[in-house]
C-alpha positions in Angstrom: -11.7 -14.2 4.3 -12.1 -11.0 2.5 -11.6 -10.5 -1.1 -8.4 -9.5 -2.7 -7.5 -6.0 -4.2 -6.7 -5.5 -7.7 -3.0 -3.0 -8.0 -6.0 -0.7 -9.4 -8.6 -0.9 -6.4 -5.5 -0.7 -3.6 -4.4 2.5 -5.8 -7.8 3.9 -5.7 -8.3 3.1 -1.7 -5.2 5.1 -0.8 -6.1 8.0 -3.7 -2.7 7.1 -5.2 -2.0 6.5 -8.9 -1.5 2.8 -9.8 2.3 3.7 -10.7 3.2 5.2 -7.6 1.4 2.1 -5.7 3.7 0.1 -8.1 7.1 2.5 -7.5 6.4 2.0 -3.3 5.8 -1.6 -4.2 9.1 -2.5 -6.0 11.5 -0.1 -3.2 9.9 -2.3 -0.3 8.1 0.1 1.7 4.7 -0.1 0.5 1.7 -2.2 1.9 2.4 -5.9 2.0 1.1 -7.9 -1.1 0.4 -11.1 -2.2 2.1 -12.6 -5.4 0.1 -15.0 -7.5 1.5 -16.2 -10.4 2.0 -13.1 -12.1 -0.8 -10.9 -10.1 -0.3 -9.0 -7.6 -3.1 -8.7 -5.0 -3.7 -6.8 -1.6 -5.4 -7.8 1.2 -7.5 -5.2 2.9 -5.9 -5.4 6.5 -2.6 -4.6 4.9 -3.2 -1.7 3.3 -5.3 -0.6 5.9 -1.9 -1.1 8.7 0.4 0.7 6.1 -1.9 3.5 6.0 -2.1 3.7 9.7 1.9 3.3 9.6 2.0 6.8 7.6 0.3 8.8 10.3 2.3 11.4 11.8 1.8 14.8 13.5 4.4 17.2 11.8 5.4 17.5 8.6 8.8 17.4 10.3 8.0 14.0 11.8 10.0 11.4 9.9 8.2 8.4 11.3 5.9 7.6 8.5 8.5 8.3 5.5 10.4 5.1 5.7 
């Protein structure tokens, strides 16, 4: 098992600000999380398959914007 990401470490593995990782979070279309108690934690696998979910070829390629 690999360890859990702080909000901060996901945030600084996808060069995002912990607020935006937080804003994506709470709209439903960030990376998957895990809730405990009050944390929130990431597991590495699922940030790294939202990030591969973003890839597109075109900035007019709508794919990776939902």
């Amino acid at each position: 098992m690999h360890p859990l990401l702080t909000q901060r470490q996901a945030a600084e593995l996808l060069c995002l600000s912990e607020r935006t990782l937080e804003r994506v979070r709470v709209l439903g279309f960030g990376p998957k999380f895990v809730r405990l108690a009050k944390s929130v934690r990431y597991r590495p696998g699922d940030v790294e398959a939202w990030l591969a979910s973003r890839v597109v070829s075109s900035t007019s390629d709508k794919g990776g914007n939902q």
